[in-house]
Each structure stands twice: as structure tokens, then as C-alpha cells.
C-alpha distance (Angstrom), angle and dihedral (degrees) to the residues before:
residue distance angle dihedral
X1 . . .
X2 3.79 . .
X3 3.55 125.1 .
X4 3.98 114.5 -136.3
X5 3.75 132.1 -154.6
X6 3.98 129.7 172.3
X7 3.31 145.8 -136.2
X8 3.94 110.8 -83.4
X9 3.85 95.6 175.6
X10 3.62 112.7 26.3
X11 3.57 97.6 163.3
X12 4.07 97.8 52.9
X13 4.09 89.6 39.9
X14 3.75 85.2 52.2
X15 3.87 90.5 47.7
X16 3.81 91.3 53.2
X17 3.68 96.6 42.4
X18 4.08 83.9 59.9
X19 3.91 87.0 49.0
X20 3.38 93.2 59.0
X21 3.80 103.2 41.6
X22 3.67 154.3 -86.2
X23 3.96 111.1 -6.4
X24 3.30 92.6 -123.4
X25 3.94 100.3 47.9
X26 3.84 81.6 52.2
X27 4.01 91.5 53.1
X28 3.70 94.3 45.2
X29 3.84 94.8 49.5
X30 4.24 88.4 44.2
X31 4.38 85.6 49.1
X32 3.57 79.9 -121.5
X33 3.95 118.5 129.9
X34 4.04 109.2 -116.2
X35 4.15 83.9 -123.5
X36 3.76 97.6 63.1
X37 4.35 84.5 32.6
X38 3.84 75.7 56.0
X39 3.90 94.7 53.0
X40 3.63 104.3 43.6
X41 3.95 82.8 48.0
X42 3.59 93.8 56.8
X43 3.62 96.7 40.5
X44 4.38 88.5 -113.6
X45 3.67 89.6 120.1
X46 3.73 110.4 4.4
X47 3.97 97.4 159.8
X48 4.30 105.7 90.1
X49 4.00 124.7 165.3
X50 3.96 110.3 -90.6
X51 3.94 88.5 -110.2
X52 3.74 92.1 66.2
X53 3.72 93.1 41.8
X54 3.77 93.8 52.6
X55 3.62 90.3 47.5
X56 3.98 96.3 50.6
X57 4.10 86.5 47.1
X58 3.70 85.0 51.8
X59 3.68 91.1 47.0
X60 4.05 89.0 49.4
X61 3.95 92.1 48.0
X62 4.22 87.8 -121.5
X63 3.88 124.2 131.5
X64 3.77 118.6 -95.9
X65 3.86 108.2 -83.3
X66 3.84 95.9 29.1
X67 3.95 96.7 125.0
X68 3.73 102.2 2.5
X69 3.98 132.4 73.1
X70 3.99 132.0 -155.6
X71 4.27 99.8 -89.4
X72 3.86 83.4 -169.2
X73 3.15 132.3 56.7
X74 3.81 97.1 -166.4
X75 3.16 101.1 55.1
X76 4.06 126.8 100.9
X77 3.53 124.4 -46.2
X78 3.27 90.8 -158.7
X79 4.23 93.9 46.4
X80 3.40 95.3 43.0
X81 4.40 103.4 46.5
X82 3.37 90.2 114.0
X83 3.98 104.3 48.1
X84 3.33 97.5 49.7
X85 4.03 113.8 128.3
X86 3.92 112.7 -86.0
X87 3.70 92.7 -135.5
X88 3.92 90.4 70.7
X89 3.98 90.1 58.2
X90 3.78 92.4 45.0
X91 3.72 89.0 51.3
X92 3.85 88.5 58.8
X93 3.64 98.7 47.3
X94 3.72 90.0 50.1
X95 3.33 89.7 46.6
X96 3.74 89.9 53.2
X97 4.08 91.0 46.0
X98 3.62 95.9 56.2
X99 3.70 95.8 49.2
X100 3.54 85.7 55.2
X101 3.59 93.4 47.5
């Protein structure tokens, strides 16, 4: 069963994608078709199975988990480290600051 994660910042993936070059060029080099590229881009369809998003963050030289979040929760902890929402991590390091504080 595939594991799913979407699209948390469509606009800034889209931005990069455009850095980097021609949408489709981009979608070729992810093994993603420039259509569904085209959807996730545009928010149509911004839910994609982990493998592509990996492969597209790859693609874009960004860390796993840049512009895509865990879509389910059951899946992997292990699979799924990266994608995990960045709210949880910010909770921890404020958690951390005000102990300090």
C-alpha cells in the first residue's frame, strides 16, 4: 500500500520548479508525467505517493519534507521522518526555548 503526502507549499514548490527549468524537463527527470507535475503545481491534485515526492525533492536539490507533509498517519515512522508536519518540530524547539528561558 502506498503512502501519500501533499503539497504544503504549492506556491514556493511551483516557484522553484520554474527556477530550475521547463515543467516538463522537471517531470521527466522526477518520473512524474508533466500533467500530474501540472496538478500538484496548481494545487488541482496536490496529494502524490511519497516515492514521487522524494524523487521531485531530489530533483529540486531540497531535503526530504521541504514541500510535502505525511497524508497518513499510519504509515511508517521510519518512511515518513521527513514529511512529518513542521509545526510538530517547532513545537519542540519552543518547547526547548522556554525551558531555557
Amino acid at each position: 500500500m502506498a503512502t501519500y503526502v501533499r503539497a504544503s507549499d504549492a506556491s514556493a514548490l511551483r516557484e522553484l520548479v520554474e527556477a530550475t527549468g521547463r515543467h516538463a524537463d522537471v517531470a521527466f527527470r522526477a518520473g512524474i508525467s508533466p500533467v500530474r507535475l501540472s496538478q500538484v503545481l496548481n494545487g488541482a491534485s496536490p496529494v502524490i505517493p511519497l516515492q514521487q515526492a522524494a524523487k521531485l525533492e531530489d530533483v529540486l536539490g531540497v531535503p526530504h519534507g521541504t514541500f510535502f507533509v505525511v497524508d497518513d498517519p499510519a504509515a511508517s515512522p521510519e518512511l515518513i521522518g521527513p514529511y512529518l508536519a513542521r509545526g510538530d518540530a517547532t513545537d519542540e524547539e519552543d518547547d526547548g526555548a522556554s525551558g531555557a528561558a
